[in-house]
N, C-alpha and C positions, 0 to 999 in steps of 0.2 A: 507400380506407383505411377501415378497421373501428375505431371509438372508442363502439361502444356499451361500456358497463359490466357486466364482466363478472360475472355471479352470484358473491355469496362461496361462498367453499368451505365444505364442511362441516366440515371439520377445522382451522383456523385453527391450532392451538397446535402441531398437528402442521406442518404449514407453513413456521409459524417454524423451530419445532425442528430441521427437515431444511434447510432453508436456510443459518442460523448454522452447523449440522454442515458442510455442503458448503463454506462460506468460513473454517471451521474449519482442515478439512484443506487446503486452497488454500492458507493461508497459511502451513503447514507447511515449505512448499517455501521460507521464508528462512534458516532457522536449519537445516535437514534434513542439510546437509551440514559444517556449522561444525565440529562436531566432527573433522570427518576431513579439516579442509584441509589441519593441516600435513603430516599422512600422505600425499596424494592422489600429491605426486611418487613417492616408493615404490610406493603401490599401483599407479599406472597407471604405472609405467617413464616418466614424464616429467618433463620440466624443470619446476621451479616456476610458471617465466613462463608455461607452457601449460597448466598447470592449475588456471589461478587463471581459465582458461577455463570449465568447470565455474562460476564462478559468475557470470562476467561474461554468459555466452549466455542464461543465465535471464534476468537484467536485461533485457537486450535483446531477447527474445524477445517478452516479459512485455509491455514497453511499446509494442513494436509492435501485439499483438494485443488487449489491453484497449481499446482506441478502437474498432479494427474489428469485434472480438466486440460489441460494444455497441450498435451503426452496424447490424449484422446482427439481432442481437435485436431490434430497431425494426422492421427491413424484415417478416424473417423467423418470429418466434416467439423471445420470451426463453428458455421452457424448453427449446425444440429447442436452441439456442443453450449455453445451459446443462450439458443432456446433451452435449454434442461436445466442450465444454471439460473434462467430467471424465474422458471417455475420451480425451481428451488426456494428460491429469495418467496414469491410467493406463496407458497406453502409456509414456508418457517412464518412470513406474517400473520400468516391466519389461525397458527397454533398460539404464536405468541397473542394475539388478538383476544381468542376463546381464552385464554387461561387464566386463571385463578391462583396458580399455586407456583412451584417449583419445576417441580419434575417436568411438567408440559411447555412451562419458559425456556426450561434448558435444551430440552428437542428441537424448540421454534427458532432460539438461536444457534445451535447446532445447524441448521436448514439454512437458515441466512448466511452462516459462513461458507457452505457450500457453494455459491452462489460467486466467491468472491473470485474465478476464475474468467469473469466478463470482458476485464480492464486488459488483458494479454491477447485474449482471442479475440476482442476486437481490435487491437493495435494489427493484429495476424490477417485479418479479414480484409485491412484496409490494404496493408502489402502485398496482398491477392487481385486485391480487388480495383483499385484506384490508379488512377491516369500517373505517371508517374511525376508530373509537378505537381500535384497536390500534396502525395505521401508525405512529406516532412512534416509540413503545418500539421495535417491531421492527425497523426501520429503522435506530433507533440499537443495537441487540445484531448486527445484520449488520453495520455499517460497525466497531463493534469490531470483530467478528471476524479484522480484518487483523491487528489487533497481540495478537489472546487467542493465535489458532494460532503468532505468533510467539514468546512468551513462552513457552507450552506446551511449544512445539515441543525448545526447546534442553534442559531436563532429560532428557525423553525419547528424544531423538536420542543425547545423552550418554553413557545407560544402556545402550542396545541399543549404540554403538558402543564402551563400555567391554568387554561382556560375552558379544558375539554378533560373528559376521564384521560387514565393513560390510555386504555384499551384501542383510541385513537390514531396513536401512534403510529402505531401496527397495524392499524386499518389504512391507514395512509398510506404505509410502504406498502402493504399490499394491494394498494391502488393503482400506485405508482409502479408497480411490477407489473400488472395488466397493461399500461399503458404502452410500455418499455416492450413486453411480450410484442403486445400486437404489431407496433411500429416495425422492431426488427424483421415480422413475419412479412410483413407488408414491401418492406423496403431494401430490406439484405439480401444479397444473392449467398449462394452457397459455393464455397470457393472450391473449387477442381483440384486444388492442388493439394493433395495426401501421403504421406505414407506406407499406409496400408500395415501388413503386417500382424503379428500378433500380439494382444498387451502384456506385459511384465508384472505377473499379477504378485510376486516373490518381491520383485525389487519396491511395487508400489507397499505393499506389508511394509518390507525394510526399513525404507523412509520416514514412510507414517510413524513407525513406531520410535525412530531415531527422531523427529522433528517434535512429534509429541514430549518424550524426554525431554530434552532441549527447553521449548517453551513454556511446560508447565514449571521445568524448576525456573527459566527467568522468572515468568508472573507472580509464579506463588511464594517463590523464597522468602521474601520480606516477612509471608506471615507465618508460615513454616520455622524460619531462621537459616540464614544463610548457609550455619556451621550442622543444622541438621543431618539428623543419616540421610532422611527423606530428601531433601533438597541435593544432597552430595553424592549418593546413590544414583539421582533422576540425572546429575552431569557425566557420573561415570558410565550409567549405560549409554546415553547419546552419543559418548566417545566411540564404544564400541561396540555397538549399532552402528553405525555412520560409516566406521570406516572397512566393519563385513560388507555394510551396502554397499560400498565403493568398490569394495574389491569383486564383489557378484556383480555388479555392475559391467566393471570392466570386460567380464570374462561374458557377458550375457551376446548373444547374437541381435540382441533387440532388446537393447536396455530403455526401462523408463527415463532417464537420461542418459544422453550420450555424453561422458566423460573429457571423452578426448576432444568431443568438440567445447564442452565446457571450459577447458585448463587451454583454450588458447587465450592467446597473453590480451588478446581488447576485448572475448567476454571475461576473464577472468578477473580483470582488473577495471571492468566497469562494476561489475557483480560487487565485487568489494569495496567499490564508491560505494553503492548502493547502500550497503550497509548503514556506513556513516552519514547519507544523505538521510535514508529514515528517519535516522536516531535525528540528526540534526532537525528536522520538519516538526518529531512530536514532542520533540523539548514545550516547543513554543506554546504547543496544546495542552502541556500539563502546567503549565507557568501562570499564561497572563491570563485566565480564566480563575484561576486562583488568587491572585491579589488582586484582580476586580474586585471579588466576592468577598474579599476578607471583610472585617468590620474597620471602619476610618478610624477607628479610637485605637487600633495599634500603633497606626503610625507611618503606616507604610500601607495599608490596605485601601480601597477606596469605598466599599462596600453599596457596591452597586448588583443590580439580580441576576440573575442566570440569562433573564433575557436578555439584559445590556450587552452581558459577556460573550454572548451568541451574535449580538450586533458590531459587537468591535471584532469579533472574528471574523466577520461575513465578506467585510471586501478584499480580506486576502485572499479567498476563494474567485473573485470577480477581475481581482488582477493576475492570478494565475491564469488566466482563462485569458485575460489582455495580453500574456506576455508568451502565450504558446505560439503566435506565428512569427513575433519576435522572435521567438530561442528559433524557430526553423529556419529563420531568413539567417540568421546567426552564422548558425551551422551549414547552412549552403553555402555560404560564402568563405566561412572558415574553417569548416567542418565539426561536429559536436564533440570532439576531445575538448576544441576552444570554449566550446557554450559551456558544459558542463565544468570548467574549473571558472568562468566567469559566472554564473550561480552559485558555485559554491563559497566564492568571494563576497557574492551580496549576501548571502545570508550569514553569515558570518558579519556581516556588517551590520544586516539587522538585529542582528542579538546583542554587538555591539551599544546601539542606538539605545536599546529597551535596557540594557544596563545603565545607562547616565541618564534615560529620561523615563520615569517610570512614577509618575505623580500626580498626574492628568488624565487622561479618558482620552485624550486626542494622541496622546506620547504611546499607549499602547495603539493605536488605530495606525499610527504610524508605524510600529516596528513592525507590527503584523502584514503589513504592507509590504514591506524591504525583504521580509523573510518570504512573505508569499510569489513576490518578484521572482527572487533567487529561484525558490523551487518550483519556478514555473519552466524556467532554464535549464535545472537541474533533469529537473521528470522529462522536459521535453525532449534532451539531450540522450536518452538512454536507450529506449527504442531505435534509434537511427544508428547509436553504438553500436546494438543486440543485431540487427536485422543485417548490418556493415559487415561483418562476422560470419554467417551460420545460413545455411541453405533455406532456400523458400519452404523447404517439407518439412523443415524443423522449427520455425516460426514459432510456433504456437509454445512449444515446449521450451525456448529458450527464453520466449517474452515472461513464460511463466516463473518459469526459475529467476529471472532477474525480479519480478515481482515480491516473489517467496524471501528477497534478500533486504526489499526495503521493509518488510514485516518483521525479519529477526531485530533488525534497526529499530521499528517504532517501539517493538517490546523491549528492546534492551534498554531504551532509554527511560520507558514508564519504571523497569527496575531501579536502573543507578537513580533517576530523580526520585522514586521514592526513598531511596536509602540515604539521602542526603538530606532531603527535607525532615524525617523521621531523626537525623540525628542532631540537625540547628533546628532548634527550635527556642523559644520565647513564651514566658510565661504569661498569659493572659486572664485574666480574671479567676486562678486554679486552672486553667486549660493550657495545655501543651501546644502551641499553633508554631508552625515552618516559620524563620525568623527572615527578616529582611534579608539576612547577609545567603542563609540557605536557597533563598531564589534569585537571586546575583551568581550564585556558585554553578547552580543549574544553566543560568542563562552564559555563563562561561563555559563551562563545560560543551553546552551544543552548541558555540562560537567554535570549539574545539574541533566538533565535531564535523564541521562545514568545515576547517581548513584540513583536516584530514584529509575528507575527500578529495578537495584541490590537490593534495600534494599525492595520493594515491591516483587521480587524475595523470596528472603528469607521467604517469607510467605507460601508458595507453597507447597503443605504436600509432605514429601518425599515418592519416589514414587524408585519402582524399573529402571535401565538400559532399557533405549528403545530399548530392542531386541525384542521385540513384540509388537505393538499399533494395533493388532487386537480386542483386549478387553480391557475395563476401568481396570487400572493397581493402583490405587491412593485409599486409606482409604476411602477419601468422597465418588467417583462413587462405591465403591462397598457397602455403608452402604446405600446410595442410589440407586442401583440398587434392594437391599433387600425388601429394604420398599415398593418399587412399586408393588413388586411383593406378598407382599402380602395386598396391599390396594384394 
């Protein structure tokens, strides 16, 4: 293994720049299709039920390959790693581009969720790679990155699928994946610092097939039915899958994660913010997009178009992106245990807000503001937790895993608020529609969800100011670093 430090680049700003850009467009791929779900049975000749595969295979793809793309950038090279993820992203656009039907959408997104391992290995590249008073800030405007290209993403998607074929779409992203390609080639160094080793091709199977179970029963239970064998089944195996991985794991000489660096108590119990911070970020996404769109003659709706709804979401993307060298200055001064439970307090506030003011065009533009604040804090706060903790060779793999845990977050929440709004509902002209009180419930719930994290926060061993995340900074990683080294 090679852990000499690698010379800073000369371009540092350029670096950033192209990095954020690449988890930019990565993140693209949430909201890329929103617009064209209810169309999709039309356009592909298929059933609803099968096309709501389109977005369930990215999920799944996604969360399979973010650990393992990460687990490889360790071994392998981040950058190299990096470049195969966006010609990833690329390919899947250009299937989803050509297609016509089913089968070849679900491949294309399939392909785009592979891709989704950008946003860790660039967070990894940059704590290889950068001078170390920049790390924090960049660190924290990449780990936004997850929710600016999502915010971004739904105006723009909107517009091209108002005004142009969808097939565009897709042509876009895969433009925008060239672009991202080249910049990194052009601009990224390839960091020295590896692993090496052999891959865990057992423990990578285990997972996959544990994460898979997991995910498909969240997504799909609602239409399944919760009490399903299918859906009850897909929980019990993930049980016990999970925890043979865990124990293969343990025992493995070279496990696709390392365990025992996992269950120290500041990544463990950021990990599990994580969680709660996901869930809390895509409450927001499934809420105020919807009572935009409703029809004004409920009562509660405002019935404005998908592109409005894309525009009132857009500058929580633009203030996430405002408040990344905030949350770093934050946490250098306080350290990010502090940042990350003071995000989780604003967003929690903003959902707050969007509960009592929810009537106007500008009362959403505002809460979406507050929450996107928060999770500017939040996401920035994490990476500086992750990297505080866990050896420079293992980067890549632990940014991944923290990653992989605000994904079980955003899907567990698209499940609970669908199962809530499916059961308040209001009778509208014969149609069954989510009732005022059903999106009040939701919008409490991920207020919930945000104070969790604060208070699962607070568990997090105090650690010094993130002026340095070159070495495990945290009580646990150093009593742990001890004992390995002499076992």
């Amino acid at each position: 293994m090679s852990d000499a430090p690698a010379a800073a680049p000369p371009r540092p700003n350029a670096v950033v720049a192209v990095l954020a850009f690449a988890g930019i467009v990565v993140s693209l791929m949430q909201t890329l299709v929103i617009p064209i779900v209810p169309e999709l049975p039309r356009l592909l000749d298929a059933p609803a039920s099968d096309t709501a595969w389109a977005v369930t295979a990215t999920l799944l793809a996604a969360a399979v390959a973010t650990p393992v793309v990460g687990r490889l950038g360790d071994m392998f090279g981040k950058r190299r790693m990096l470049l195969i993820s966006v010609v990833m992203l690329i390919a899947g656009s250009v299937v989803c581009a050509l297609s016509d039907s089913l089968v070849p959408m679900i491949i294309g997104r399939v392909l785009q969720g592979l891709a989704s391992g950008v946003i860790p290995l660039g967070i990894s590249i940059m704590r290889d790679e950068l001078p170390a008073e920049r790390l924090a800030g960049s660190t924290a405007l990449m780990s936004a990155s997850l929710g600016i290209g999502g915010a971004l993403g739904l105006p723009a998607a909107a517009l091209i699928a108002d005004n142009f074929s969808w097939h565009v779409l897709f042509w876009t992203s895969a433009a925008l994946g060239v672009v991202a390609l080249a910049l990194v080639s052009l601009f990224v160094p390839e960091s020295r610092v590896r692993t090496g080793g052999r891959f865990d091709l057992v423990g990578g199977i285990g997972m996959a097939t544990g994460l898979v179970c997991l995910l498909l029963g969240i997504s799909k239970g609602a239409d399944w039915g919760w009490t399903s064998g299918t859906t009850i089944g897909l929980f019990v195996a993930a049980v016990v899958v999970l925890l043979a991985w865990g124990r293969f794991e343990l025992r493995a000489d070279q496990p696709l994660v390392d365990l025992r660096t996992t269950a120290r108590r500041q990544v463990l119990v950021t990990n599990l913010a994580s969680i709660a911070v996901g869930f809390a970020m895509f409450a927001m996404s499934l809420v105020l997009p919807q009572l935009l769109q409703l029809p004004s003659q409920t009562g509660y709706g405002l019935g404005r178009s998908m592109l409005v709804a894309g525009l009132v979401m857009a500058p929580s993307g633009l203030v996430m992106m405002v408040t990344a060298p905030i949350s770093a200055a934050v946490s250098k001064a306080r350290g990010p245990k502090t940042t990350l439970m003071i995000g989780a307090l604003i967003v929690a506030a903003g959902y707050g807000v969007n509960i009592v003011l929810m009537t106007e065009v500008w009362h959403f533009v505002l809460a979406a503001c507050v929450i996107g604040a928060g999770i500017g804090f939040t996401y920035g706060s994490m990476p500086a937790l992750i990297m505080g903790a866990v050896p420079a060779s293992e980067t890549a793999a632990a940014n991944s895993l923290n990653t992989l845990m605000r994904s079980i977050g955003t899907s567990s929440a698209s499940a609970i608020a669908g199962v809530i709004l499916a059961q308040m509902t209001t009778d509208f002209g014969g149609y069954a529609l989510p009732s005022e009180s059903g999106f009040k419930v939701v919008l409490a719930v991920g207020a919930g969800a945000a104070l969790l994290a604060f208070a699962v926060a607070s568990f997090i061993p105090r650690q010094k100011p993130a002026g340095d995340m070159a070495a495990p900074v945290s009580q646990d990683a150093s009593e742990a670093a001890g004992a390995a080294s002499t076992s």
